[in-house]
DRENPA-3360 file (N, C-alpha, C; in nm, 2 decimals, always signed):
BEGIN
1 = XXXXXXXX = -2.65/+18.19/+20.64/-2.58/+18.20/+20.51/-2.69/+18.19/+20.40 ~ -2.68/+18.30/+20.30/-2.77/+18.30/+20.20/-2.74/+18.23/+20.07 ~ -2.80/+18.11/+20.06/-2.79/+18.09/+19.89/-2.75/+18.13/+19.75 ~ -2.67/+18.10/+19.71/-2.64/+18.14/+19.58/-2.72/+18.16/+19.51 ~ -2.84/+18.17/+19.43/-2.90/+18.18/+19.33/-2.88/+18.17/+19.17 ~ -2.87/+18.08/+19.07/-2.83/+18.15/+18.94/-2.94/+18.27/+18.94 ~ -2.87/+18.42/+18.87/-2.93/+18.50/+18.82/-2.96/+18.55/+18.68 ~ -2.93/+18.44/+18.57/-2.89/+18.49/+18.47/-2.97/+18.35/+18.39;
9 = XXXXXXXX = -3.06/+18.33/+18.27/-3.07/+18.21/+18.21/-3.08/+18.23/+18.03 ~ -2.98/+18.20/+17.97/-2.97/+18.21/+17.83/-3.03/+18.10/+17.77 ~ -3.04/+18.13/+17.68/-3.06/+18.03/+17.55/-2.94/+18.06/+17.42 ~ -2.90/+17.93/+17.40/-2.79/+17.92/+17.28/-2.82/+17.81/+17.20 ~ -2.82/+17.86/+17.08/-2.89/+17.76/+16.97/-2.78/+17.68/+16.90 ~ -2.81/+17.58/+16.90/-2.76/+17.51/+16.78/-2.80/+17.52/+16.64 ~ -2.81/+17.59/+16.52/-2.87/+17.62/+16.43/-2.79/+17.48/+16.30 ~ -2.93/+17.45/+16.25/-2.87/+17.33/+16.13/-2.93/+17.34/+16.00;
17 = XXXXXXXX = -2.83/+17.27/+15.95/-2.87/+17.28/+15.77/-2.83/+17.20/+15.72 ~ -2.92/+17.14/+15.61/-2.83/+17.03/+15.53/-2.79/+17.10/+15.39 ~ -2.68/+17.08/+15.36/-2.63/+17.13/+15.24/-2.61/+17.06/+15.11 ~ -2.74/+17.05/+15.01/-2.71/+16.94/+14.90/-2.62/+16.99/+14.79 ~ -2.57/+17.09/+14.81/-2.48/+17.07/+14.68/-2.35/+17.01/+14.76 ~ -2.30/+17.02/+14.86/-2.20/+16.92/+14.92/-2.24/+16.79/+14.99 ~ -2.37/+16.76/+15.03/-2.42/+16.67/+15.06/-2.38/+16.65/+15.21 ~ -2.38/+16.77/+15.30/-2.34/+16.76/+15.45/-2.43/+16.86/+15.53;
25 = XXXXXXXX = -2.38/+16.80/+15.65/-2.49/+16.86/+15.76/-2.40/+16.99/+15.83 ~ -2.46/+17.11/+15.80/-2.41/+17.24/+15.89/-2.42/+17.28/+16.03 ~ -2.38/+17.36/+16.08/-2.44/+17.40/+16.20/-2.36/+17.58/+16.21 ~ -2.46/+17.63/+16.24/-2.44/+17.82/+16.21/-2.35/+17.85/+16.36 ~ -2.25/+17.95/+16.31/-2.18/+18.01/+16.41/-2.19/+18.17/+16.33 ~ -2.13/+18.26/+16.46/-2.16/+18.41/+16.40/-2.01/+18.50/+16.52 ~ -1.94/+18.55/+16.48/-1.88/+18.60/+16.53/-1.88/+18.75/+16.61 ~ -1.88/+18.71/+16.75/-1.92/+18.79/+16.86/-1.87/+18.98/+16.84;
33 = XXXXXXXX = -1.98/+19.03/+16.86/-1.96/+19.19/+16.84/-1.88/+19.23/+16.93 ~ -1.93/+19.19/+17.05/-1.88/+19.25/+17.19/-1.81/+19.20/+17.32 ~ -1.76/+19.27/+17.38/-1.68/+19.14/+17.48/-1.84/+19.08/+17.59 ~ -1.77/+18.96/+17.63/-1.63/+18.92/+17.66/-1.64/+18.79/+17.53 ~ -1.51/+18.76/+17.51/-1.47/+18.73/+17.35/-1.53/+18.77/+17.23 ~ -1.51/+18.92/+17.24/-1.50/+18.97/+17.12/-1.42/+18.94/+17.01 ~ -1.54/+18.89/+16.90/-1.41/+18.89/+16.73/-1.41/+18.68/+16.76 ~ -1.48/+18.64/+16.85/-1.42/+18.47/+16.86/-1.59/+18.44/+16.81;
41 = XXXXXXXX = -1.56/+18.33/+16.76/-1.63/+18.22/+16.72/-1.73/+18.17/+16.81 ~ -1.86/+18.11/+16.79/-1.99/+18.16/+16.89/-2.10/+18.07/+16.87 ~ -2.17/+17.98/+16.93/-2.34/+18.00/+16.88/-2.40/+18.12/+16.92 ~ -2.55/+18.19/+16.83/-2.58/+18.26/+16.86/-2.68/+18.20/+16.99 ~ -2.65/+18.31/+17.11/-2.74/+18.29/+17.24/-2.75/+18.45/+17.25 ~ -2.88/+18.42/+17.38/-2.92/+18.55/+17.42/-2.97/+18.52/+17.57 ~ -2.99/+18.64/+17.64/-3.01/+18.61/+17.79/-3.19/+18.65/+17.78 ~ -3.25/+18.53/+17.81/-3.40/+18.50/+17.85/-3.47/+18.66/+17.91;
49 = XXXXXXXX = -3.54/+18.70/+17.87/-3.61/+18.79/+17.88/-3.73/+18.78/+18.03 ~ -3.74/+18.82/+18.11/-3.87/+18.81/+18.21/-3.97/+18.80/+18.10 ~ -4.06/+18.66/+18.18/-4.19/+18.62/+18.11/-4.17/+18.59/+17.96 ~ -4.03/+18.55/+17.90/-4.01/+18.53/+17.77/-4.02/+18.36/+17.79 ~ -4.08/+18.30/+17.66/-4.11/+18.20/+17.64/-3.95/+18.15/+17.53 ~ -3.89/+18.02/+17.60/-3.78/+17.96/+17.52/-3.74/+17.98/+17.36 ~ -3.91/+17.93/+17.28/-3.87/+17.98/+17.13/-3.86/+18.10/+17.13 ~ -3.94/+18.20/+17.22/-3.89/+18.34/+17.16/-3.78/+18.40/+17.19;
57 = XXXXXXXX = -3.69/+18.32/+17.30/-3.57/+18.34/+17.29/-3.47/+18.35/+17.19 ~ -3.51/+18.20/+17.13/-3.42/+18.12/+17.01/-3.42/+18.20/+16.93 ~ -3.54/+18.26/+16.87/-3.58/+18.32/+16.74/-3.52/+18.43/+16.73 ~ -3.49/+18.52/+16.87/-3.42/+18.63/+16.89/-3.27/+18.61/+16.84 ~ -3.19/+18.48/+16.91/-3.07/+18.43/+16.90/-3.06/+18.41/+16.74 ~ -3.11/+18.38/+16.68/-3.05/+18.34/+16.55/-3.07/+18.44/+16.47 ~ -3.16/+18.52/+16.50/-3.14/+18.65/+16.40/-2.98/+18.71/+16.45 ~ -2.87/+18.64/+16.54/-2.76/+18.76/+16.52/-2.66/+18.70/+16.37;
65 = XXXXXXXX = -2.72/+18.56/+16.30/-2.70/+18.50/+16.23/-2.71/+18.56/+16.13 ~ -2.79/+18.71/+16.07/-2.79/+18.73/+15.96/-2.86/+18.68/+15.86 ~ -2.97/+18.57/+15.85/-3.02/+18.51/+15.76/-3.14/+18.52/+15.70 ~ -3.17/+18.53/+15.57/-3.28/+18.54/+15.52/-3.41/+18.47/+15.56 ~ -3.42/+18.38/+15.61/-3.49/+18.24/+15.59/-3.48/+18.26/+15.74 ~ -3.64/+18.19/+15.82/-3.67/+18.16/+15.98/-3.63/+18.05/+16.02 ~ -3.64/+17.99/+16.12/-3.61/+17.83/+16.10/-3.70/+17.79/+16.07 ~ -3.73/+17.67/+16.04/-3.86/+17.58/+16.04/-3.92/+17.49/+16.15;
73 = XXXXXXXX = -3.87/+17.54/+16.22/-3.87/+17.47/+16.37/-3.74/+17.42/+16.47 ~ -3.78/+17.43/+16.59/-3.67/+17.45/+16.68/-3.73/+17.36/+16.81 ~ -3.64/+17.30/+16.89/-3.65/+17.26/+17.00/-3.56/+17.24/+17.13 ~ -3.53/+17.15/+17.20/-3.46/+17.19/+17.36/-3.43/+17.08/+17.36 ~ -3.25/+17.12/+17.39/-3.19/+16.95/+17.38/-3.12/+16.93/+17.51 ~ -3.08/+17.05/+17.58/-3.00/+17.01/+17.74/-3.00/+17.15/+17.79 ~ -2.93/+17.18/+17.90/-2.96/+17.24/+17.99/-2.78/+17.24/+18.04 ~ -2.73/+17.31/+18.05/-2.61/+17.33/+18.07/-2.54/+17.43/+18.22;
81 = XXXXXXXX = -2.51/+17.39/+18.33/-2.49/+17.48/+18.45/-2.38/+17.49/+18.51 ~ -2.23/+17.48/+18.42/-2.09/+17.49/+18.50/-2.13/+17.66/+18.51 ~ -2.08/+17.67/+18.64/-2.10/+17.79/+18.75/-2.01/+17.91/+18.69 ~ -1.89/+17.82/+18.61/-1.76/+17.92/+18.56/-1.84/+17.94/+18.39 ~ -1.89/+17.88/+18.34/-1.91/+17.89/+18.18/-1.89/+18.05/+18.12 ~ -1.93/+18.10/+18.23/-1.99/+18.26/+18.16/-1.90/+18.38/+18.24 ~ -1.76/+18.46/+18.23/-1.70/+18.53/+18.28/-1.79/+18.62/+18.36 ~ -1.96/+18.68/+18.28/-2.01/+18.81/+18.34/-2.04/+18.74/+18.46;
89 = XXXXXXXX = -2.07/+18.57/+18.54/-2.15/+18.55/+18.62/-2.17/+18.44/+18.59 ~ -2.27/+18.42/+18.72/-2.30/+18.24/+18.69/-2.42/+18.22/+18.62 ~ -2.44/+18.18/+18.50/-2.60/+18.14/+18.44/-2.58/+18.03/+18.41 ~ -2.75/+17.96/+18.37/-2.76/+17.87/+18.33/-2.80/+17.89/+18.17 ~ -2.77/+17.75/+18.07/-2.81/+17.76/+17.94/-2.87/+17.68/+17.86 ~ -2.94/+17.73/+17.83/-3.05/+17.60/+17.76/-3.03/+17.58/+17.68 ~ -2.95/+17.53/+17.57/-2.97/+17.46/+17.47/-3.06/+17.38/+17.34 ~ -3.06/+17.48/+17.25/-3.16/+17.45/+17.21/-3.12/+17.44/+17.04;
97 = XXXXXXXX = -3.20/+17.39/+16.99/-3.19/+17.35/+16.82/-3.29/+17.38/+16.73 ~ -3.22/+17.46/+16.61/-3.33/+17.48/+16.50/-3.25/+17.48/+16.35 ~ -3.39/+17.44/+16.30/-3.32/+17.40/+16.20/-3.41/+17.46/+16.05 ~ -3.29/+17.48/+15.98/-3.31/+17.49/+15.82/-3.33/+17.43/+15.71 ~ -3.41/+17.40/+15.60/-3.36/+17.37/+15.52/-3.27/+17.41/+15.40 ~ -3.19/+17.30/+15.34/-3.15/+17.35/+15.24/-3.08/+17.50/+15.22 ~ -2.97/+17.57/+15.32/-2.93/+17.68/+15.27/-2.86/+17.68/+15.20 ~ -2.81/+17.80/+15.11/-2.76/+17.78/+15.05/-2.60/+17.90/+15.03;
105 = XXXXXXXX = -2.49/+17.76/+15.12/-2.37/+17.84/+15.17/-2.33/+18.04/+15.11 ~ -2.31/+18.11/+15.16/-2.27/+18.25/+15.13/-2.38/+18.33/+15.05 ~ -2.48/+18.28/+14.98/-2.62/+18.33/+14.89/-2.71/+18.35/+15.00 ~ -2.75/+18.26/+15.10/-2.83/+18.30/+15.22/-2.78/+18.27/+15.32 ~ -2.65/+18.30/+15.39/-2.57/+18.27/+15.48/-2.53/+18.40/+15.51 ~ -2.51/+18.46/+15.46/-2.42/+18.60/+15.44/-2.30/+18.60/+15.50 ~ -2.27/+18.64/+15.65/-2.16/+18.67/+15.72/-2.10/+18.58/+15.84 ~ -2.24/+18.47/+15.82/-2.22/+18.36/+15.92/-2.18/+18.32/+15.88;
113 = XXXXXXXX = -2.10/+18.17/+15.96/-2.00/+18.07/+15.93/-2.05/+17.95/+15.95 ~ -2.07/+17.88/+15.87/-2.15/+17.70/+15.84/-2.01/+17.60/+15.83 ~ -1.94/+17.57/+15.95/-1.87/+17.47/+15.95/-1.95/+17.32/+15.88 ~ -1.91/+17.20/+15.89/-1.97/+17.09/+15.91/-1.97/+17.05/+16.03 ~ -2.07/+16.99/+16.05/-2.07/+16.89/+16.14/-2.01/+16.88/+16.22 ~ -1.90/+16.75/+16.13/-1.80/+16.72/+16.20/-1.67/+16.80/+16.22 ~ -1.68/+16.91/+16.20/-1.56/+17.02/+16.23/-1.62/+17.08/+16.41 ~ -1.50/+17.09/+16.45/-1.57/+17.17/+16.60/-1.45/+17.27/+16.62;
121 = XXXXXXXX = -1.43/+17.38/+16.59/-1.33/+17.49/+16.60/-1.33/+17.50/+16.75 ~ -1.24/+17.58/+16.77/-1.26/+17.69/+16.97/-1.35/+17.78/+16.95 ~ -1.47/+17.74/+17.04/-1.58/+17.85/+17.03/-1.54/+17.98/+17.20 ~ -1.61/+18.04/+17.17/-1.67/+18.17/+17.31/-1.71/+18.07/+17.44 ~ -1.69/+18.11/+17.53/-1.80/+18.05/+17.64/-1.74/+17.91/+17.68 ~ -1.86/+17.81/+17.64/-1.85/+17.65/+17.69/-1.91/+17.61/+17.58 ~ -1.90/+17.73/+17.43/-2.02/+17.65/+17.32/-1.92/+17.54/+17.23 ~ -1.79/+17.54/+17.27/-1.76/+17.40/+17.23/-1.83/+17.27/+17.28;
129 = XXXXXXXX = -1.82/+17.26/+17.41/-1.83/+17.16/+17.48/-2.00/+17.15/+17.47 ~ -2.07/+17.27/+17.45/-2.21/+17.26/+17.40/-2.20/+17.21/+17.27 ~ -2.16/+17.19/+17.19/-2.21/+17.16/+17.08/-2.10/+17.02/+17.06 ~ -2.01/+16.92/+17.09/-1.98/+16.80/+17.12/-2.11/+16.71/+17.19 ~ -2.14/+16.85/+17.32/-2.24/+16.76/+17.39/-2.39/+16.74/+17.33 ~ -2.44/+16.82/+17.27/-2.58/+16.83/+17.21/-2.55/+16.72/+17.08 ~ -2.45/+16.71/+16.99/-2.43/+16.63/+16.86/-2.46/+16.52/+16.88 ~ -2.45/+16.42/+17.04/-2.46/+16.34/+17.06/-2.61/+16.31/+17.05;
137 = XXXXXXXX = -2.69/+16.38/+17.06/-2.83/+16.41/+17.12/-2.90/+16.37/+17.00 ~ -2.87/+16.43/+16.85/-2.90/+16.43/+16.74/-3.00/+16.30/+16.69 ~ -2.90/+16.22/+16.67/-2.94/+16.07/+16.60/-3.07/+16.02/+16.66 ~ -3.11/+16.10/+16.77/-3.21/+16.02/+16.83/-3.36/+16.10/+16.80 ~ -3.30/+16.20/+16.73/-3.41/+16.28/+16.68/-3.41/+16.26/+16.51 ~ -3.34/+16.19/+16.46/-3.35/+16.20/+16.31/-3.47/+16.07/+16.27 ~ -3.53/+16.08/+16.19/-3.63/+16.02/+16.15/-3.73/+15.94/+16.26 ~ -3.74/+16.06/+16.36/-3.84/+16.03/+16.49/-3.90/+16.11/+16.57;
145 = XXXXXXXX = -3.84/+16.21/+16.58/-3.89/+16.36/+16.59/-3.91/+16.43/+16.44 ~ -4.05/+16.43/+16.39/-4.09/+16.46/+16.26/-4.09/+16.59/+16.23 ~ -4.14/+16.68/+16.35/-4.04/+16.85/+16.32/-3.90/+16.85/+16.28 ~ -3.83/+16.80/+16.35/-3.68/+16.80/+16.35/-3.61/+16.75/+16.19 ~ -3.69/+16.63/+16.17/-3.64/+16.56/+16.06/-3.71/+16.62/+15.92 ~ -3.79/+16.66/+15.94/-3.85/+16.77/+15.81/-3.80/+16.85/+15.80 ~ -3.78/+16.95/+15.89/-3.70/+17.05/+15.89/-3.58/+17.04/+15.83 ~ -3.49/+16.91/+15.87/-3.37/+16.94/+15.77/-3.41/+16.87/+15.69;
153 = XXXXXXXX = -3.47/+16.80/+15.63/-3.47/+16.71/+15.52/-3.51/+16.81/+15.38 ~ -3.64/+16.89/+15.43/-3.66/+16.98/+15.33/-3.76/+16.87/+15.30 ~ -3.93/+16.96/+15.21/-4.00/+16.87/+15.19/-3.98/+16.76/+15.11 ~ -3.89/+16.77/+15.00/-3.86/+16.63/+14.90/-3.71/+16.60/+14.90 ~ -3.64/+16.51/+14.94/-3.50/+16.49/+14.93/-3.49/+16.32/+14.83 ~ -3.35/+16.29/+14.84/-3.39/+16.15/+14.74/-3.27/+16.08/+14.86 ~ -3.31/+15.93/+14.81/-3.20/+15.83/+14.91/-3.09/+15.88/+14.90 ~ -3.03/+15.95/+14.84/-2.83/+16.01/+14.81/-2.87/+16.09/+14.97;
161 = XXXXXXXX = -2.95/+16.17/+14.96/-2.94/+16.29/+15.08/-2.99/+16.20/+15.18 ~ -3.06/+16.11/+15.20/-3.10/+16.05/+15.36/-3.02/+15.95/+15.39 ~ -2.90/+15.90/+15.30/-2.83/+15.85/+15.35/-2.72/+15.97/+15.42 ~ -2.65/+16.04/+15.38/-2.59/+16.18/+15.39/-2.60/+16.16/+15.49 ~ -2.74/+16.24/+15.54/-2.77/+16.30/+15.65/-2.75/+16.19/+15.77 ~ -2.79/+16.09/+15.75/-2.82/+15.99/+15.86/-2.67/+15.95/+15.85 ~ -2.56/+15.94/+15.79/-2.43/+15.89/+15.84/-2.34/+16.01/+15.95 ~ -2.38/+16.15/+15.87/-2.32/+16.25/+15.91/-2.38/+16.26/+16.06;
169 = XXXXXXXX = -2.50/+16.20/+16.10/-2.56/+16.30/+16.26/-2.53/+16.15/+16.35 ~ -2.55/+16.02/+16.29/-2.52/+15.88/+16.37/-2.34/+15.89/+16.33 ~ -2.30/+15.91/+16.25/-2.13/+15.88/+16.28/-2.13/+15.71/+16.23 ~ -2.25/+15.66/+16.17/-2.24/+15.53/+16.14/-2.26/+15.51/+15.97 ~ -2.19/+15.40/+15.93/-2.24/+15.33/+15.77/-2.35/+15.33/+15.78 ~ -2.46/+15.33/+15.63/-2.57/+15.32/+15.62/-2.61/+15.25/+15.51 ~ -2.71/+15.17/+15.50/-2.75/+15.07/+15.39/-2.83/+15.16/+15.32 ~ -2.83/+15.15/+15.23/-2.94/+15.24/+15.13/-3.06/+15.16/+15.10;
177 = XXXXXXXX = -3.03/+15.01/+15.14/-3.19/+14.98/+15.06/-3.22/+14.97/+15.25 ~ -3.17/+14.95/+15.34/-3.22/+14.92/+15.48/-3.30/+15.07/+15.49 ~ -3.23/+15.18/+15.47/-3.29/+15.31/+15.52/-3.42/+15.34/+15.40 ~ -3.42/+15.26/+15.30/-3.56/+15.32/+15.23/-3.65/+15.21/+15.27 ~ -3.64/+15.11/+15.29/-3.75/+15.05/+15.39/-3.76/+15.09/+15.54 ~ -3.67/+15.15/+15.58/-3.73/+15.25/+15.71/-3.78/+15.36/+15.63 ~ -3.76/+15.41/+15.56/-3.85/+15.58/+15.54/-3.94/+15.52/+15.47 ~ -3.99/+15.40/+15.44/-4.15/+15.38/+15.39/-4.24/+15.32/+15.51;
185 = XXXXXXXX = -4.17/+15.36/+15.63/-4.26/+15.33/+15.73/-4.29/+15.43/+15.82 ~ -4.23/+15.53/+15.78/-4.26/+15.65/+15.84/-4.41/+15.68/+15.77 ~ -4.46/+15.76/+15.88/-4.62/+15.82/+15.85/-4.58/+15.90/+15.80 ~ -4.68/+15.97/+15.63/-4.67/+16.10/+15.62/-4.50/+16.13/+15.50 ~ -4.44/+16.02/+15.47/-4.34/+16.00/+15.39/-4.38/+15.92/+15.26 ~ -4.38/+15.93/+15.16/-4.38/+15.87/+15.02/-4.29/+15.86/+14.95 ~ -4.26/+15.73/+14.86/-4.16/+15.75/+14.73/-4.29/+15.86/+14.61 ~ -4.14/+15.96/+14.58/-4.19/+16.06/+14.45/-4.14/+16.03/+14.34;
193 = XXXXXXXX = -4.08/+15.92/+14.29/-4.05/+15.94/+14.14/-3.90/+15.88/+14.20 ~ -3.79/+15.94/+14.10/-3.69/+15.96/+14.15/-3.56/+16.07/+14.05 ~ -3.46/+16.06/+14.12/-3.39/+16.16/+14.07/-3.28/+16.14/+13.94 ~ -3.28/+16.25/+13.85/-3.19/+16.23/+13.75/-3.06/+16.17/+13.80 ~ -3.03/+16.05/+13.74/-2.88/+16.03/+13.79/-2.72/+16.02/+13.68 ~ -2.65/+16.06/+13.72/-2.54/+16.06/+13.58/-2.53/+15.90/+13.55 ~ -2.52/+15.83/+13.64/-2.46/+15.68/+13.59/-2.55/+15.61/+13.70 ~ -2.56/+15.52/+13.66/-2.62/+15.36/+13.79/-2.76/+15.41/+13.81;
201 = XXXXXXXX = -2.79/+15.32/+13.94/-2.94/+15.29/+13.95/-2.99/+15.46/+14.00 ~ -3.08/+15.55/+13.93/-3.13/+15.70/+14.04/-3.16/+15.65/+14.13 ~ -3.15/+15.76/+14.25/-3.20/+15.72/+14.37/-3.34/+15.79/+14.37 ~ -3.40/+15.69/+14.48/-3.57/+15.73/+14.53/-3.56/+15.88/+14.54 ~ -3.67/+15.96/+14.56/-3.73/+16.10/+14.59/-3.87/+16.04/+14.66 ~ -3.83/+16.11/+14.78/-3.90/+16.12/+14.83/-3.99/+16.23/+14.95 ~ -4.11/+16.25/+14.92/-4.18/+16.36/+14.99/-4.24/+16.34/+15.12 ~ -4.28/+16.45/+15.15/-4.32/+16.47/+15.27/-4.50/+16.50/+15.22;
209 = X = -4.60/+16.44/+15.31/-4.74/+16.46/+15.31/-4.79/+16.63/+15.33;
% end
């Protein structure tokens, strides 16, 4: 009896953004051209190329996004292998993340769809349960993986946005004076001044080296 083989290996991105005029964290969906679930709700993936290297997968996958802007960097968060996930066959999916800064909803989004975060609609495929499962993954890359956390932070953000961001990807309360004595321990992070505020104390600004 001959072995099954997977024949098929995709990559499906998780694409992110932080959004300061709402002060939340995005994640890009794009609605599918072609069957099978055509017209449904989607990460952008693509099926791995012979001799293609993972980012140049990604990079392919997010252009069905429409978007002005590249990522700023992308990385590999799981590996995904229910045998049923994919109607055409059995593949496997690699899971992967990139991220943006700062877009800016429907101006540089165009036709994609930027839920938050914490919203998870019925996606195509298994990219629900891909993207429940990767979210989890997050927190452990925010201010520790320094591509990752650049990436969304954008070079200068102020304490209003790093708290944001760090309550929206941990799902936890955050101290404001606790997290800006962690971000002055980060390498390569400085306080910049700080920001106009309508009332009470402005919050810090701070940059990236």
């Amino acid at each position: 009896m001959t072995d099954t083989i997977f024949s098929v290996v995709t990559v499906d991105v998780l694409p992110l953004t932080y959004d300061p005029d709402g002060q939340v964290v995005r994640y890009g969906l794009h609605r599918r051209p072609a069957p099978p679930f055509e017209g449904e709700l989607a990460l952008p993936g693509v099926v791995v190329h012979s001799g293609e290297r993972l980012e140049a997968a990604a990079r392919r996958a997010v252009d069905k996004l429409h978007l002005r802007a590249d990522p700023v960097a992308l990385g590999q968060l799981r590996t995904f292998d229910e045998p049923s996930r994919d109607p055409r066959g059995p593949s496997l999916s690699v899971a992967m993340w990139a991220a943006y800064p700062s877009l800016r909803m429907g101006e540089d989004t165009g036709d994609s769809l930027w839920p938050e975060i914490a919203d998870l609609p019925a996606l195509a495929f298994d990219h629900t349960a891909i993207v429940a499962t990767t979210r989890e993954l997050l927190p452990a890359l925010l201010w520790q993986d320094m591509p990752f956390t650049r990436a969304i932070t954008g070079e200068r953000f102020t304490a209003t946005d790093a708290v944001a961001i760090t309550r929206q990807l941990t799902r936890h309360d955050v101290h404001r004076a606790n997290l800006n004595r962690a971000l002055a321990r980060i390498p390569g992070l400085a306080q910049a001044g700080t920001a106009p505020a309508a009332g009470g104390r402005p919050p810090k600004v701070w940059a990236w080296a």
